[in-house]
C-alpha positions in Angstrom: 0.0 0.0 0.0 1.1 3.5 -0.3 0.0 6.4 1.7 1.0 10.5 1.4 3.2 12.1 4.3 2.6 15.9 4.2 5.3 17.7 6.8 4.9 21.2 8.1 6.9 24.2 9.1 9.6 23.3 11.4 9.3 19.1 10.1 9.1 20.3 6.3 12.0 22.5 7.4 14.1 19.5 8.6 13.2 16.8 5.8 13.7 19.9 2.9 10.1 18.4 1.1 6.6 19.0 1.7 5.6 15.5 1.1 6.1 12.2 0.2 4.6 9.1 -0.8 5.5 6.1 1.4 5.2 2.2 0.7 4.2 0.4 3.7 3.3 -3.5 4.1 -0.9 -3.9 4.5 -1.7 -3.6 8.1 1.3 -1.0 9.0 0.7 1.2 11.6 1.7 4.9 12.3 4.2 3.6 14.1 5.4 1.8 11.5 5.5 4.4 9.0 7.7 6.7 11.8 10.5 4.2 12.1 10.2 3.4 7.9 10.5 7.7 7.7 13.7 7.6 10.1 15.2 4.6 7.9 15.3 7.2 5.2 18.0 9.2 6.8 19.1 12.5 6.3 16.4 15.0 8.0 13.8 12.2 8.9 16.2 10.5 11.4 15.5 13.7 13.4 11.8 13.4 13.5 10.5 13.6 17.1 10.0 10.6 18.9 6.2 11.3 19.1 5.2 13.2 16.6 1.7 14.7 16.5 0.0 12.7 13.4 -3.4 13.1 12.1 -4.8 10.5 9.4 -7.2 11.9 6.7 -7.4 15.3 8.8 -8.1 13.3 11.9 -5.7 13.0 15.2 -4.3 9.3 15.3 -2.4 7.6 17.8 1.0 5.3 17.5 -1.3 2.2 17.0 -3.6 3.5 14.5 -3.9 1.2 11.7 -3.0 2.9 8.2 -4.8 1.9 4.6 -3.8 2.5 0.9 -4.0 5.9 -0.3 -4.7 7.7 3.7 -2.8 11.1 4.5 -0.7 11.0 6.9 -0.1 14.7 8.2 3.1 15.2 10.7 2.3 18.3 12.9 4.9 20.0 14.2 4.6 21.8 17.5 3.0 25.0 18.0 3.9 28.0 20.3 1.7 31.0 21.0 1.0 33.3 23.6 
């Protein structure tokens, strides 16, 4: 399956893209797609442990299962006063 990583501000700072498209074995979880992002090297090693992630423009967790063709948005964090 393949899903679309869009990266944000400081993240699409780091990586140098604004997304990419990602082959993942069925069944993969966010998770999963982290650690295959860090395997690429370069700025994704230097992802945040946890990064905020929302699936289709929803908030996802760690163990949220991903499908062929979802969204995968990493979040970076936000300051404000």
């Amino acid at each position: 399956m393949e899903v679309t990583v869009l990266l944000f501000a400081a993240h699409r700072e780091r990586v140098g893209v604004p997304s990419a498209v990602v082959s993942l074995p069925d069944g993969s979880t966010v998770r999963t797609l982290l650690s295959r992002l860090r395997g690429l090297g370069g700025g994704w090693r230097d992802l945040p442990p946890a990064p905020a992630v929302a699936v289709n423009r929803r908030y996802a967790s760690g163990d949220s299962v991903l499908a062929d063709g979802d969204e995968v948005a990493l979040i970076p964090p936000v300051a404000g006063g």
